[in-house]
N, C-alpha and C positions, 0 to 999 in steps of 0.2 A: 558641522561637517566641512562647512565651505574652510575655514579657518584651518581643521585638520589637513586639510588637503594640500592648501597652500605652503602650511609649515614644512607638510613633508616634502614639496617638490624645492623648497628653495633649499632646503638641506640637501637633497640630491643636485643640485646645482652648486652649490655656493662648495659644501662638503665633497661632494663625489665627483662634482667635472662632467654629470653626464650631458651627453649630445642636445642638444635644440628638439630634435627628431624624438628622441626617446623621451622627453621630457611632454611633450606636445601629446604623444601616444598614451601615457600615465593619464595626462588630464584628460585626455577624452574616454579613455573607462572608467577614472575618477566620477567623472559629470556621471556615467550611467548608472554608478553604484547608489552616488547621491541622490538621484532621481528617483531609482529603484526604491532607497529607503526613505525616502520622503513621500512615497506610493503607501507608504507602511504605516507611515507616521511616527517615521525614527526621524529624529533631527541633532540629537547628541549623539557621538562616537561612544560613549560609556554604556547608552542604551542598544548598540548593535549586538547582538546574540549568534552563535552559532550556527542558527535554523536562516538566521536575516543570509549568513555567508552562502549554505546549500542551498537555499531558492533560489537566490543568485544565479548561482551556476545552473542549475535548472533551468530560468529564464533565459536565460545567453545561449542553453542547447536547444531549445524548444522555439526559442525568437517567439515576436509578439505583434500589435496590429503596426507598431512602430520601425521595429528592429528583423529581419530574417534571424532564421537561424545559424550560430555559428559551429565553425568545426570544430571538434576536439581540438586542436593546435591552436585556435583562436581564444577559445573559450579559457582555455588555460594561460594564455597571457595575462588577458584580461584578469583574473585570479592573481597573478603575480600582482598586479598594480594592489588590487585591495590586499592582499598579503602582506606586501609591503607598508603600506600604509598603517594598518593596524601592529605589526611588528614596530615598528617606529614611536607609534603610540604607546605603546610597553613600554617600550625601553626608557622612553622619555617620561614615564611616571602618570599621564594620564589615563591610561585604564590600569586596572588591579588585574588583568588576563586578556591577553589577544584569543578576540574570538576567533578567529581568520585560522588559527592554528594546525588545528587538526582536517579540516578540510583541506583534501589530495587534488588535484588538476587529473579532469580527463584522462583515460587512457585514449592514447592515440590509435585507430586500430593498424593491423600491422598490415606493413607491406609488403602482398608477395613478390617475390624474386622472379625477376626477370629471366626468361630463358628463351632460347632461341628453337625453333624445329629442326628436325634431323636432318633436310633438305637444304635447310638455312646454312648449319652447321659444313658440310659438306660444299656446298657453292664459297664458302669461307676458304676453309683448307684445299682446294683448287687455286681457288685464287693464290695463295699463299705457293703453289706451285712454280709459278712461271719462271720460267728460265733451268738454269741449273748450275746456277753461279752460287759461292760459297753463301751469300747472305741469303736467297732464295733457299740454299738449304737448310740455314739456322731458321729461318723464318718458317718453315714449313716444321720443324722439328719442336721449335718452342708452338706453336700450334695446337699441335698434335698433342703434346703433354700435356697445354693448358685443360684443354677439352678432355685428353684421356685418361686423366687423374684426378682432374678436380682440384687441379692444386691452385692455391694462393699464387698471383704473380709476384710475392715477394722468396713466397718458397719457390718457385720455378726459376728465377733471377738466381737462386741461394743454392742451386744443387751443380754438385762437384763432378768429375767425370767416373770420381771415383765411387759415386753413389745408384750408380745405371749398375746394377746387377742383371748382365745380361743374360747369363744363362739362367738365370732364375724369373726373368722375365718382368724384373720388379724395379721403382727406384725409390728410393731413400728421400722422405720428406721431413724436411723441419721448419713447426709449425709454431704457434704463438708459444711462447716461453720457454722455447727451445724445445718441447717435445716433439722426439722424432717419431715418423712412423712409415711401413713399408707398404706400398700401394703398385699394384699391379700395372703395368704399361700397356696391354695391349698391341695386336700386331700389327695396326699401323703407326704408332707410335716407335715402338720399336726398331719397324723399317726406317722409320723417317729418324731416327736417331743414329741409328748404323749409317745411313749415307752420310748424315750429317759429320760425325764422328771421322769416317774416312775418307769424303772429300771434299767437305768444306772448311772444319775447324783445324787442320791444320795450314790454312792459307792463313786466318787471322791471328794463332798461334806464336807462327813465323814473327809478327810485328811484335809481339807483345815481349813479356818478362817471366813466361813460365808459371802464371794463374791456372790453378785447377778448376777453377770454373768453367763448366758444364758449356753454356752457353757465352761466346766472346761478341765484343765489339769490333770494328774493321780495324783499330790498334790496338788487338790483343788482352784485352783488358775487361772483365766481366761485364757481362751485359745491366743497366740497369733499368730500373722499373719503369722508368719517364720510357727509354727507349722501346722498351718492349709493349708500352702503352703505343709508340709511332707505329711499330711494326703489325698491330693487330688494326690501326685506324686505316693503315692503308691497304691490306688488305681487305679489309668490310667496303673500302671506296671501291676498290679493283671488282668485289664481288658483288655489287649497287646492292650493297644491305642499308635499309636505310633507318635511321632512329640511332638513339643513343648505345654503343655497344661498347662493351669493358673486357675487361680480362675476367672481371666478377661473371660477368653474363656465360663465360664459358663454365665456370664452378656451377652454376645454378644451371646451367643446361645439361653437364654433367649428372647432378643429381637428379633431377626432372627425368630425364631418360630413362635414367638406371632404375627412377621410381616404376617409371611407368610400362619400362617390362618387365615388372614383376620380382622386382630387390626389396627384399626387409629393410627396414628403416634402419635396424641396428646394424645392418651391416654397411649401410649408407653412411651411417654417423663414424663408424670407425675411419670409410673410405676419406668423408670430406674433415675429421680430425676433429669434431664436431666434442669438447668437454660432457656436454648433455644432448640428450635423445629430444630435449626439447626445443633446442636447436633445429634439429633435422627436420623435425615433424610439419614444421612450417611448409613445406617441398612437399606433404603431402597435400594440403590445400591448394597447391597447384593443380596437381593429379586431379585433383575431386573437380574443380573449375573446368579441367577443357573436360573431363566427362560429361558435367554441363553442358559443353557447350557442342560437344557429339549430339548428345542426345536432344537438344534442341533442333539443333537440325535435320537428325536421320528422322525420330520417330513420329510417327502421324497424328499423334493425340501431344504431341508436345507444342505443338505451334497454339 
């Protein structure tokens, strides 16, 4: 094995260029695998078996009197290195079938989507208030839509003046592969869109070259994503929110809400543009969590 190991790393060296770092990282799951199967009383790479690769991983998630337990994401590296190894060993004509093959890497579990509180949300778009100068009112109107539609900040960047149907109360989103679809604004969105509309976005207008984009920069020119990432960080500063907050955190507060007073999921999924239901449904393990964590605290036999 020691001799397997070696061969392979200098081929990823000498062949592949890889880093110092990742090469260092191989040899020390290397070492463990070898150890492991030297535990077994495996000493050839021809005698490694499929059952020698899944105890593996089982050892690595369980950890031992040696090693803690590692994460899914850990555990699954470590798997790359012997994967690799034995893939190498194929190809190169020393084994007659990489046992390593069919064993899959951890699932990672998922993570849920960060969302902000309704109170959160609100101290946010205040803050996004101040003043009443034309960028104070782009700023409050892209806001306002992010959180009141759930849109993507590239669809929110990407929508046209001519896509705010307002007497219909609706605007026009297009979303990954170009499918569009029509999501309701809401009436503070809406307000904040109308002022926007008549007393901001033609001061910035004026500079520009006649962009139908929805949202402008102070030279006319549509707004883009980097910016409107500046625009929501400073806002969240103005309003001391503190922790990592995105344009994403509005879509997933967005959904979180609409879960939580009492919106079908499928009607959720059509709103956030969502291919599949199983998308969405992640947003309901949210829901289920702070129910949790109500009832941890209100009820008397939950302590």
């Amino acid at each position: 094995m020691g001799r397997a190991v070696d061969a392979w790393l200098t081929h990823l060296d000498v062949e592949r260029g890889l880093s110092h770092h990742t090469l260092a990282a191989y040899r020390r799951d290397l070492a463990r695998w070898s150890a492991y199967l030297a535990a077994e009383g495996v000493e050839r790479p021809e005698d490694v078996r499929e059952t020698h690769v899944s105890e593996f991983l089982a050892r690595l998630r369980e950890g031992d009197a040696d090693h803690p337990p590692l994460a899914a994401t850990s555990a699954g590296r470590t798997l790359v290195a012997v994967r690799g190894l034995h893939r190498f060993l194929a190809l190169e004509g020393v084994l007659d079938a990489d046992p390593a093959r069919r064993v899959s890497p951890p699932t990672p579990p998922s993570r849920l989507p960060k969302a902000i509180g309704v109170d959160e949300v609100e101290r946010l778009l205040t803050a996004a208030s101040v003043g009443d100068t034309p960028a104070s009112l782009r700023d409050r109107a892209l806001l306002e839509v992010l959180y009141g539609t759930g849109a993507r900040i590239s669809e929110a960047v990407g929508v046209d003046v001519d896509d705010v149907l307002g007497e219909e109360g609706v605007v026009r989103l297009r979303g990954k592969g170009g499918k569009e679809r029509i999501v309701p604004l809401g009436s503070y969105a809406a307000e904040a869109l109308s002022a926007w509309l008549v007393r901001g976005r033609p001061t910035f207008a004026g500079k520009g070259r006649g962009t139908p984009a929805l949202f402008l920069n102070t030279r006319g020119g549509r707004l883009s994503r980097q910016s409107a990432w500046t625009v929501l960080r400073a806002c969240a500063e103005r309003a001391h929110l503190g922790g990592h907050l995105s344009p994403h955190t509005l879509r997933h507060s967005f959904a979180t809400h609409l879960l939580e007073g009492g919106a079908d999921v499928r009607v959720v999924q059509e709103l956030l543009g969502h291919a599949s239901v199983t998308t969405t449904q992640v947003y309901t393990l949210v829901t289920v969590q702070r129910l949790r964590e109500v009832y941890a605290d209100s009820h008397p036999r939950a302590r």
